[in-house]
NUDRENBA-884622 format. One record per residue (C-alpha): residue number from 1; chain; x, y, z. Coordinates in pm, whole numbers. Example, Ala and Ser with C-alpha at 12.3 -4.5 7.8 and 13.67 -1.06 7.14 Angstrom:
2
nr / kette / east / north / up
1 / A / 1230 / -450 / 780 .
2 / A / 1367 / -106 / 714 .
//
This chain:
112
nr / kette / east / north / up
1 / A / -204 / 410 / 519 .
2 / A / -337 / 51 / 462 .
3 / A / -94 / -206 / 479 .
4 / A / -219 / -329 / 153 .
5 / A / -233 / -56 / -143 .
6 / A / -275 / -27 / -553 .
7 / A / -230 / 201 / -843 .
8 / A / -408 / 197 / -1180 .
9 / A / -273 / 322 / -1484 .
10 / A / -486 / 305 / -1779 .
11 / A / -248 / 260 / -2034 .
12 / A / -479 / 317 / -2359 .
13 / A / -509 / 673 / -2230 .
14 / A / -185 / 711 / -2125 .
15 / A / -352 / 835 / -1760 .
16 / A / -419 / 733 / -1409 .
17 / A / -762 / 536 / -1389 .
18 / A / -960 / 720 / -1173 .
19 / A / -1297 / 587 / -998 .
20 / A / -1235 / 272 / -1049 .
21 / A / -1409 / 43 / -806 .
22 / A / -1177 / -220 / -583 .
23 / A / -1269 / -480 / -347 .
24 / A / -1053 / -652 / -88 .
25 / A / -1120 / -1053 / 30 .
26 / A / -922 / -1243 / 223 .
27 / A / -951 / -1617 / 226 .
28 / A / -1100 / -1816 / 529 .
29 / A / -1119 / -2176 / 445 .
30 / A / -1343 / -2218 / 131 .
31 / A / -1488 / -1915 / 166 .
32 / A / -1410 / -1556 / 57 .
33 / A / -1449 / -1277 / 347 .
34 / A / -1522 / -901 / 208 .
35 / A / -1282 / -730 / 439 .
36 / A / -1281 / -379 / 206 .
37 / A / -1298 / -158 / -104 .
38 / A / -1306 / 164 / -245 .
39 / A / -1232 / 319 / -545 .
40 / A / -925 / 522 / -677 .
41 / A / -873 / 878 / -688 .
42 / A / -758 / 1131 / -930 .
43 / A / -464 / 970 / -946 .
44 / A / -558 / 584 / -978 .
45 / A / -465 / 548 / -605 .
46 / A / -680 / 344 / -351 .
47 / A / -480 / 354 / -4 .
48 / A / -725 / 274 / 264 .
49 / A / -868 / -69 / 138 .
50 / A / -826 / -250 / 496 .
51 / A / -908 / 30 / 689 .
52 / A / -776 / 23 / 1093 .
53 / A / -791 / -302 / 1041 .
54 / A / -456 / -539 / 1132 .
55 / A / -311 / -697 / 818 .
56 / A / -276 / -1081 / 901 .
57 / A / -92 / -1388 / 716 .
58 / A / -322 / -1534 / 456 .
59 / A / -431 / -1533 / 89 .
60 / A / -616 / -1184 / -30 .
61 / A / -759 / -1103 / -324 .
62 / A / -780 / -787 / -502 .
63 / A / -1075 / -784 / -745 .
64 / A / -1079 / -470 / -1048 .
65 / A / -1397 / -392 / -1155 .
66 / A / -1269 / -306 / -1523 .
67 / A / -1588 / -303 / -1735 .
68 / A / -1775 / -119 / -1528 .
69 / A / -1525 / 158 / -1511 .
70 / A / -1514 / 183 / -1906 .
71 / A / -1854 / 120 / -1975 .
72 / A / -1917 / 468 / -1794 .
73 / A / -1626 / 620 / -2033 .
74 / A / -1851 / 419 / -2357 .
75 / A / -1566 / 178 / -2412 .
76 / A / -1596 / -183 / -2480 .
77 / A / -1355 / -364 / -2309 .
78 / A / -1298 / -768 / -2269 .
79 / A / -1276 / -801 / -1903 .
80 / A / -1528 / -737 / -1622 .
81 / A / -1349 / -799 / -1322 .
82 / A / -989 / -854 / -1240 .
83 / A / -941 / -1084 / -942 .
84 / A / -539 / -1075 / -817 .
85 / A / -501 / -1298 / -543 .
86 / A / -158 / -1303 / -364 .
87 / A / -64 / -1455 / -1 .
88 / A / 102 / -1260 / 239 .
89 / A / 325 / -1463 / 475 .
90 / A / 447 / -1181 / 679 .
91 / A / 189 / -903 / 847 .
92 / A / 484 / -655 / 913 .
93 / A / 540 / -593 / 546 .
94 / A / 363 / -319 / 291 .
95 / A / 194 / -512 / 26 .
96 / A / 158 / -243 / -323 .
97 / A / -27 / -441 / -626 .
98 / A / -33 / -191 / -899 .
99 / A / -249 / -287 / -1216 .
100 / A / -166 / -171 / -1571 .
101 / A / -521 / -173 / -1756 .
102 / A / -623 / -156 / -2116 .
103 / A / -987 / -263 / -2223 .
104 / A / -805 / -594 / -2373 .
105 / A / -531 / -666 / -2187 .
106 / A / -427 / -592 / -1819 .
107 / A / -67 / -681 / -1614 .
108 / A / 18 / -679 / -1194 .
109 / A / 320 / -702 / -1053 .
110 / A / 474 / -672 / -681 .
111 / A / 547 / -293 / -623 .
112 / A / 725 / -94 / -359 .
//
């Protein structure tokens, strides 16, 4: 499993959000460095976001792709894209970032 993971819950349907589309960037100076994505399965899961790939000290950024996930279900929402960044200060940890998502609201927190 990826050392960094998420879990969406679409909360006006009271279900996971599946097939939503997630993208992974880690900052390298100015710049922002695609380093994965994926989407989430049946059950609003994305695991494998970095891959093999070593998880290393620095600021990430999680980016939702919201609207395009409900305009395929013919819902308007308010937000396109949800960026979350976060820093990680120590590799060895498990870093979960669930997202709660409605088409006019959304919340993160730190999960487990």
């Amino acid at each position: 499993m990826s050392a960094i993971t998420t879990h969406v819950l679409d909360t006006s349907h009271g279900r996971p959000a599946a097939e939503l589309k997630i993208e992974l960037h880690r900052k390298s100076g100015e710049e922002w460095k695609s380093i994965g994505a994926g989407f989430t399965d049946e059950n609003g899961r994305c695991g494998g976001l970095l891959g093999e790939a070593p998880l290393v000290v620095g600021t990430y950024r999680l980016t939702f792709h919201a609207g395009a996930y409900f305009n395929a279900q013919h819902v308007e929402a308010f937000y396109s894209d949800i960026p979350v960044v976060f820093e990680v200060r120590d590799a060895r940890m498990h870093f979960h970032v669930p997202l709660l998502l409605s088409p006019y609201g959304y919340s993160t927190y730190r999960g487990s």
